[in-house]
C-alpha positions as CSV (number, residue, x, y, z in Angstrom):
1,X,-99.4,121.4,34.8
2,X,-102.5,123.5,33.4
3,X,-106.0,123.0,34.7
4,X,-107.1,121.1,31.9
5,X,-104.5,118.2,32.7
6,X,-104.8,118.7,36.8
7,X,-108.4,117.9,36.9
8,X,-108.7,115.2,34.4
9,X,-105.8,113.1,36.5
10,X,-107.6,113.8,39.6
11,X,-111.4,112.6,38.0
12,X,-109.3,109.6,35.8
13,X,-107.4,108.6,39.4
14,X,-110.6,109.5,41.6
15,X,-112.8,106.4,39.0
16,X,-110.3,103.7,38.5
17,X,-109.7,103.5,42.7
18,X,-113.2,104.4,43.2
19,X,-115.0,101.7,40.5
20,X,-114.6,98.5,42.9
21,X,-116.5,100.5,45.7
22,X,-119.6,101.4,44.2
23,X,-119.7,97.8,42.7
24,X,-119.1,96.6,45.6
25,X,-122.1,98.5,47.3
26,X,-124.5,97.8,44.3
27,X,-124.0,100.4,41.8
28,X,-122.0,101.5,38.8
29,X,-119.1,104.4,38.6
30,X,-120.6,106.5,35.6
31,X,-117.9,109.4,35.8
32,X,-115.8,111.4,38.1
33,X,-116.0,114.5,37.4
34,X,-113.2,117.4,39.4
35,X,-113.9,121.4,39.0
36,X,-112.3,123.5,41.8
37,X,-112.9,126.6,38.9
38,X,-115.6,128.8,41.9
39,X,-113.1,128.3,44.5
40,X,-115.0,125.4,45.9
41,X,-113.2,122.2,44.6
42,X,-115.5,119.2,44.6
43,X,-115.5,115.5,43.1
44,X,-118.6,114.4,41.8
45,X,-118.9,110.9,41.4
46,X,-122.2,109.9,39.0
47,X,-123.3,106.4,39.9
48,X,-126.2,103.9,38.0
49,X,-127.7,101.2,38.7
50,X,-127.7,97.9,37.4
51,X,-130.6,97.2,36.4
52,X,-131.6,100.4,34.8
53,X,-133.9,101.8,37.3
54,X,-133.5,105.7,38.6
55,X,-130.9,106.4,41.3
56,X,-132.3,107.7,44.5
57,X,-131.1,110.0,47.7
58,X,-130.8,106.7,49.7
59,X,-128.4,105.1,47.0
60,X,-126.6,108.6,46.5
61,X,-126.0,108.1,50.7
62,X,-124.8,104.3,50.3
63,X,-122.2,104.9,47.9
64,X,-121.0,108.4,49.6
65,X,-120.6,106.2,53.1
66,X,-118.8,103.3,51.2
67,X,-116.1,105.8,49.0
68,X,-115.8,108.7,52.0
69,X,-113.5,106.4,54.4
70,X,-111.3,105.1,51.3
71,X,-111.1,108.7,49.9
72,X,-109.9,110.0,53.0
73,X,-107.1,107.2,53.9
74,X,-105.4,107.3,50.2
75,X,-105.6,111.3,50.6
76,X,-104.7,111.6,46.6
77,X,-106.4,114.8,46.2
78,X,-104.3,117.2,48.2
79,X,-106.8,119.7,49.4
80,X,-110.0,120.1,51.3
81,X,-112.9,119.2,48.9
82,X,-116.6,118.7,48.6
83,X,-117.8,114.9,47.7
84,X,-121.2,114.9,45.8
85,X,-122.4,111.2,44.7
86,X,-125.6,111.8,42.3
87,X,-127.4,109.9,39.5
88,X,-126.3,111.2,36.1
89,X,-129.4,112.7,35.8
90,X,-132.1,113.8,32.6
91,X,-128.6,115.8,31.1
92,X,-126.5,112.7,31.9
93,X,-122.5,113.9,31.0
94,X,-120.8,112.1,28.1
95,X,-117.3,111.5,28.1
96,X,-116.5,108.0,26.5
97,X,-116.9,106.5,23.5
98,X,-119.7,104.0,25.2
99,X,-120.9,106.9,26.8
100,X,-122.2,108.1,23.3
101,X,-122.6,105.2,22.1
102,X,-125.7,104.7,24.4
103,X,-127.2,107.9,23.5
104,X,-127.4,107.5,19.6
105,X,-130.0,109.6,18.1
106,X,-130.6,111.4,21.0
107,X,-129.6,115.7,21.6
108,X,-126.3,116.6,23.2
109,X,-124.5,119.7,23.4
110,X,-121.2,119.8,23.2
111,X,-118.2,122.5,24.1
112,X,-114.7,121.9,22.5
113,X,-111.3,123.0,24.6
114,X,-110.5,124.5,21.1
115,X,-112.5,126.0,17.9
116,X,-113.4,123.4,15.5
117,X,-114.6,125.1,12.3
118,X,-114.3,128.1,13.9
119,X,-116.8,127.2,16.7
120,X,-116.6,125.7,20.2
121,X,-120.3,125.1,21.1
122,X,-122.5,122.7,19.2
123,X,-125.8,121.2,19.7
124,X,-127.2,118.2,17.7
125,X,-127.8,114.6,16.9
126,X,-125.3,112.4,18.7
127,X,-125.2,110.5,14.9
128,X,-122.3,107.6,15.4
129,X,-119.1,106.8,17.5
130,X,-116.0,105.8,15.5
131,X,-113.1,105.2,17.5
132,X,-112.2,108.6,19.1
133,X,-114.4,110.7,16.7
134,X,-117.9,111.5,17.8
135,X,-120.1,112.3,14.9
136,X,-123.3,114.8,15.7
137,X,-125.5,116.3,13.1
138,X,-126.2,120.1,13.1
139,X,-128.7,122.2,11.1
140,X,-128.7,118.9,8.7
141,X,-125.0,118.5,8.5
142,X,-122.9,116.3,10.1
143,X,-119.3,117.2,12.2
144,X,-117.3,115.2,13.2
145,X,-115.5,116.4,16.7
146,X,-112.5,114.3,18.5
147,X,-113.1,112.8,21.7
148,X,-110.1,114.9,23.4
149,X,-111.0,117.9,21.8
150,X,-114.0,117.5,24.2
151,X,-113.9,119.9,27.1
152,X,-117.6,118.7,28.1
153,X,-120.7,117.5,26.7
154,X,-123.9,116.0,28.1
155,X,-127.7,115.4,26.7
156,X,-129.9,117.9,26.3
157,X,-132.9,117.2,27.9
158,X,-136.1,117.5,26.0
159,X,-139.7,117.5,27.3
160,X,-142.0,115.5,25.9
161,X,-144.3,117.4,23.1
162,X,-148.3,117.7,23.9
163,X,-150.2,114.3,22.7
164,X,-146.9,112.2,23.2
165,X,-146.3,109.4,26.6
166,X,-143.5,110.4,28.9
167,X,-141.0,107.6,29.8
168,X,-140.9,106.3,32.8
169,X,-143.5,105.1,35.7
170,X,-146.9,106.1,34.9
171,X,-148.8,107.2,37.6
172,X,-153.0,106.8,38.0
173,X,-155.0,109.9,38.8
174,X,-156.5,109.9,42.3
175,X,-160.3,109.9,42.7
C-alpha cells in the first residue's frame, strides 16, 4: 500500500472513531490529519468549537485527555506516535467539500498529488464547490481541480491592510 493510501486510512479511521469523543467533551472533530514523512509519525487531530469562538490550550488539553485512553485501547495505528490536538488555526486545512465551502471568497493554496495543467501548486480564490470539483480563480482565471487530486490545501492567511479593522476581539488601549 503506498503512502498516499496508508496515511489517508489511518486519518479517515483515526476521525470517524474519534468524532463522538470530542463531541462528547464539547468540541467538533475538524480533520485528522497522519504524516510519519520526518521520521516522527504523529496524528493531529484539529478540533472547533461550537459556537465559533477560538480554541484554546485548555480545550486542546480536554480533548487530548478524552481521545488518549480510547486511542491507546483500540491500538489501530500500529506504531509509536505523537498525538497533537490543536485549533485549525489562521491557515485552517481544507479537505472536504464543506470544508471549502465555508471558505468562499477567501485565499487558499493548494498542492495536487499529480500536475494539473502542467502544475501542482496553485494559489487563489476558493470561487465554488461542485460536487467533488473545487473551483479557485488564479491570475483572473478560474481552474477547476478534483477533490482527490488534492494532496493538501489550506487558507492562506492574510494580514489585514493599513486603515482596515482586524476581526476578532478588540482590545482598549491602557492609560
Amino acid at each position: 500500500m503506498s503512502e498516499r493510501f496508508a496515511a489517508s486510512d489511518i486519518a479517515d479511521r483515526a476521525e470517524q472513531a474519534l468524532s463522538p469523543l470530542v463531541v462528547e467533551a464539547g468540541f467538533q472533530l475538524l480533520l485528522c490529519v497522519w504524516s510519519g514523512a520526518d521520521g516522527r509519525p504523529t496524528l493531529q487531530v484539529f478540533i472547533e468549537r461550537p459556537d465559533g469562538e477560538g480554541v484554546g490550550v485548555e480545550d486542546c488539553v480536554q480533548v487530548h485527555h478524552a481521545i488518549t485512553d480510547f486511542l491507546d485501547a483500540e491500538d489501530f495505528i500500529p506504531l509509536a506516535y505523537f498525538l497533537q490536538v490543536s485549533s485549525p488555526g489562521l491557515e485552517r486545512p481544507l479537505k472536504r467539500p464543506e470544508h471549502f465551502e465555508s471558505q468562499l471568497g477567501k485565499l487558499a493554496r493548494v498542492r495536487t498529488w499529480e500536475p494539473i495543467a502542467e502544475r501542482r501548486n496553485w494559489k487563489g480564490t476558493i470561487q465554488q464547490v461542485d460536487d467533488d470539483i473545487v473551483t479557485i480563480l488564479v491570475d483572473g482565471q478560474e481552474h477547476r481541480i478534483p477533490l482527490p487530486a488534492i494532496e493538501k490545501a489550506n487558507l492562506v492567511y492574510e494580514p489585514p491592510k493599513k486603515g482596515q479593522k482586524r476581526s476578532g476581539s478588540s482590545r482598549k488601549r491602557r492609560r
